[in-house]
N, C-alpha and C positions, 0 to 999 in steps of 0.2 A: 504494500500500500504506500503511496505517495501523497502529498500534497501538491497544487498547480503552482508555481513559482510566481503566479501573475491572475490570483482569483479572480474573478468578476464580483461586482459589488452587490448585486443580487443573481438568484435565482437563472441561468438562462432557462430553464424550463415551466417553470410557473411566472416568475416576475418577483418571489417574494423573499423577504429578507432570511435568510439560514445564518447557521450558528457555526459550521465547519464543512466544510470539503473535501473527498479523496479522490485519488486515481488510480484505479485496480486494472489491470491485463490479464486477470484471470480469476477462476472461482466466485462466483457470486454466488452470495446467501445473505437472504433478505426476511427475516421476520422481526414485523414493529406489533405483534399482541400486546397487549400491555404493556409497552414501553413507557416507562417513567419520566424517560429523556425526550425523548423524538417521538413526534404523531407522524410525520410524513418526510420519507428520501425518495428525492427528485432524481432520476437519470438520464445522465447526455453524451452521448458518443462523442468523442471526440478521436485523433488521432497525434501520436506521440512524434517529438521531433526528427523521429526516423521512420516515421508513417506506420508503424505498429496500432494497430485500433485499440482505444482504449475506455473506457466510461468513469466517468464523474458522478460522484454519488454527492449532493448536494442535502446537508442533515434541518431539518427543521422540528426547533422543541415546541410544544404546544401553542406557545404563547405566539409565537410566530407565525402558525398557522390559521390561530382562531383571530388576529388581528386583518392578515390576510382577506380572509373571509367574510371580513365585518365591512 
């Protein structure tokens, strides 16, 4: 796991404010049941400086989301 060296200042996939960002190249697993921290991770393909495909998993804690929404 990685972080983007040059985050965007929100969301590119919803528009809305998150709390952290990664960038994985492989294995994905994704359960928010009851997450305490996070209601909703956003994901955006992107591709690595050497064009390897990659996704951005963009974290949003609750408070983030139901502001969003409002």
């Amino acid at each position: 796991m990685r972080v983007p060296a040059d985050p965007p200042a929100t969301c590119p996939a919803c528009g809305a404010a998150y709390d952290s960002v990664s960038v994985h190249d492989a294995g994905l697993l994704v359960n928010l049941l009851d997450n305490e921290r996070y209601r909703r991770v956003c994901f955006e393909p992107v591709a690595g400086d050497d064009g390897t495909p990659l996704v951005e998993f963009y974290h949003h804690t609750h408070e983030q989301v139901d502001a969003a929404e409002s």
